[in-house]
Residue, then its C-alpha position, 0 to 999 in steps of 0.5 A: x648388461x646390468x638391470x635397473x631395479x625399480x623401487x616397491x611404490x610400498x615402500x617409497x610411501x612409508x618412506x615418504x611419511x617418515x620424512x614428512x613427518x619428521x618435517x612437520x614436526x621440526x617446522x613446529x618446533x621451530x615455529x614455537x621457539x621463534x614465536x612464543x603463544x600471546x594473549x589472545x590466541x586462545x580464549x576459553x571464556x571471555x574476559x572473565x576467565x581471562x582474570x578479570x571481571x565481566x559483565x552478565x546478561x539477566x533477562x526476565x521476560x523475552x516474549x511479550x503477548x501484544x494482543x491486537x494492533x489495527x493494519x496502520x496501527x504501531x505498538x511499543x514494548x519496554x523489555x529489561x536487561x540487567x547486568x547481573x556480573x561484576x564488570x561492566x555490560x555492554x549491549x549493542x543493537x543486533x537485526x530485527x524482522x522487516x516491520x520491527x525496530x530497537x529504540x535507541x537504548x535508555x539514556x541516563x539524565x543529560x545523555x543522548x540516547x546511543x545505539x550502544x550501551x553499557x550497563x555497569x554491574x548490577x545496573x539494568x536498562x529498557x530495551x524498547x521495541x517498536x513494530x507496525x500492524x501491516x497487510x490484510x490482518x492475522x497473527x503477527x510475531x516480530x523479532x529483535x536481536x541485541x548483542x552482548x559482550x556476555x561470552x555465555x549469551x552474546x545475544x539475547x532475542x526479544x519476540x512480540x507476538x499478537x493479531x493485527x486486525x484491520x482499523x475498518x472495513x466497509x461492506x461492500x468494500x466497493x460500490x458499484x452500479x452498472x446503471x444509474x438513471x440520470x432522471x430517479x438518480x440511486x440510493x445505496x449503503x454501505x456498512x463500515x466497522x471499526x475495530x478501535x479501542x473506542x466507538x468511532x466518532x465522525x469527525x468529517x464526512x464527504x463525498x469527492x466530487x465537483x458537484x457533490x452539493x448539487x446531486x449527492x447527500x450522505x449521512x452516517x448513524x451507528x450500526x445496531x449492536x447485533x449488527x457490530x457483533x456479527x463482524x469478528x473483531x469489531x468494536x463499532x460501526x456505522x451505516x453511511x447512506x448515499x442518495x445520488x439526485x437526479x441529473x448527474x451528466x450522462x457517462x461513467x461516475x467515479x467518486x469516492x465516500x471520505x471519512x475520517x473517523x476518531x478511535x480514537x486516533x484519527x483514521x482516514x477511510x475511503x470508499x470508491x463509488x463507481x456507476x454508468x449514469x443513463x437514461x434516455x440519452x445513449x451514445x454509440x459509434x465505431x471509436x465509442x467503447x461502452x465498457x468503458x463509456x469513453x471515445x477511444x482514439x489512441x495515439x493519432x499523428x499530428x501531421x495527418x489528423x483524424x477524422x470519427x464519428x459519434x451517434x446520440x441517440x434520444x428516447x422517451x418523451x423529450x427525443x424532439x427538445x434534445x439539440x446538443x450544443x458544445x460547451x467544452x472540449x479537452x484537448x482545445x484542438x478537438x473540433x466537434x460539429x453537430x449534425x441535425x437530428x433523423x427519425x429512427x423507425x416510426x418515430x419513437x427516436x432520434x439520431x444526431x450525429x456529431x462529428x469529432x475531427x483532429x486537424x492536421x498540425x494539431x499540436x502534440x498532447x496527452x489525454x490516454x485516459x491515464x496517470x500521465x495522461x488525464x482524460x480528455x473531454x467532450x461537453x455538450x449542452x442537450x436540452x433534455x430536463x432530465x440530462x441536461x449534460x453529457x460528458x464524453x470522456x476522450x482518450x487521445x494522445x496527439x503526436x507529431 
């Protein structure tokens, strides 16, 4: 019986090789006769190594020094591309940092500004870059790209750098007041700096409030130069005093001092006031939260209804004068009944209890205490001369 000799897997692979070879390179030649090189296939070096002529980038300044732009503020710089070759340039507009942007490019007269642009040889243009001052201030560096047809420099990077700095700011930057007597009323101040090019002028001054004219005044007169000095970077400054008057009904405050400056541009500023006003007048029950100063019923069923009480509780000198008496109520479905007032102790106060009732098929309504839903309200008439009124804000909402 004859043996089969298997072959060396050495030689197989030589073999291999050779042929493959031979393969490619029979498909190579074949290949070059049936498709003949074209132009295009290889570019060393553009148009102009090509034969024929070609623009050239010339740039002198690419990082321009801003300085300060204030938070809001907007800065604009003009940089030159000039074409420096001998055919023409042509430039489009390339990507830029999120707070940066490329103008459309400079048009000749009658021309429509273009995104694109091109520049013949030895002719330049404006690139115009336009950034905005955002967040809370420091070193900023903005970024834009253009693209050029310039084999030797298909883009060129303009860069601004400088400081954004805030337009103002206030000192404290909030005010807030845990306690207000509803009977001496408050006095604060707030310091506000500038950092404009000029002195801020007041154009207009205001508190935001329904009854601004009958309990608060403001006033505004220039910060002391050492006082503007110890705040980096500030130009000017003001000192705004708020006097609130006595008699603001009893609850929380919130309002706001309004501004608008001129430094010169005109700049909106706002400080939030916010407050418990006080006095002898006090409020307590299982639905009242005092941190907030607001009846808290949540969402409440329409079908069923609910039912709570609330406590007033009068001190001082006038407890016997206070009879309440409902001017208001938000929602118009709230029923509010008050109770004859009982001695506390030996005397030295009152109670009266009101009682706040939801009836049953009350129609639906949003009063969460929340952008969707403003608070509801209940306004009672008291008697007292120094509280006059006691506003009761009411978070519900009334489903079906």
């Amino acid at each position: 019986m004859n043996s089969v000799r298997i072959p060396n897997p050495w030689a197989v692979a030589a073999v291999a090789v050779v042929c493959g070879g031979l393969v490619g390179a029979g498909g190579a030649v074949l290949q070059s006769v049936s498709r003949p090189w074209q132009v295009g296939d290889f570019r060393p070096g553009g148009a102009a190594r090509a034969g024929g002529p070609a623009g050239v980038v010339e740039v002198g300044e690419t990082t321009h020094a801003f300085g300060t732009v204030g938070t809001g503020g907007s800065g604009t710089h003009d940089f030159v591309i000039r074409n420096a070759g001998s055919g023409p340039l042509t430039l489009r507009r390339g990507a830029t940092s999120c707070t940066c942007t490329i103008s459309d490019f400079e048009a000749a007269d009658g021309e429509e500004p273009a995104q694109e642009k091109v520049v013949p040889p030895g002719d330049s243009t404006k690139v115009t870059l336009q950034w905005k001052g955002k967040g809370p201030g420091g070193p900023f560096r903005q970024q834009a790209t253009i693209l050029t047809d310039d084999p030797r420099r298909p883009e060129v990077v303009f860069v601004v750098e400088g400081t954004v700095v805030p337009t103002w700011k206030a000192v404290p930057d909030a005010v807030l007041l845990p306690r207000v007597s509803a009977a001496a009323g408050e006095r604060v101040e707030v310091r506000l700096f500038t950092f404009g090019s000029e002195p801020p002028v007041v154009e207009r001054l205001a508190v935001e409030h329904a009854q601004a004219g009958q309990f608060f005044s403001l006033a505004s007169s220039p910060l002391a130069a050492a006082d503007v000095a110890a705040e980096p970077g500030a130009t000017g400054g003001l000192l705004l005093t708020l006097v609130i008057r006595p008699g603001l009904p009893l609850g929380p405050l919130r309002t706001a001092i309004d501004a608008l400056l001129r430094l010169p541009e005109e700049v909106a500023v706002s400080v939030p006031v916010e407050a418990t006003v006080g006095g002898d007048l006090v409020l307590a029950g299982a639905a009242w939260d005092s941190s907030r100063q607001a009846l808290l019923l949540g969402t409440v069923s329409g079908r069923k209804g609910l039912r709570t009480q609330l406590f007033i509780t009068a001190r001082g000198p006038h407890r016997d004068s206070v009879r309440p008496v409902v001017r208001d109520v938000v929602p118009d479905s709230l029923a509010v009944t008050i109770g004859e007032p009982v001695p506390i102790g030996e005397g030295g106060a009152v109670r009266i209890p009101v009682s706040v009732v939801i009836p049953a098929g009350s129609r639906p309504a949003n009063h969460l205490c929340s952008e969707q839903g403003p608070a509801g309200r209940i306004v009672l008439d008291t008697g007292h001369p120094d509280s006059p009124t006691l506003d009761i804000p009411v978070c519900v909402a009334i489903g079906p």
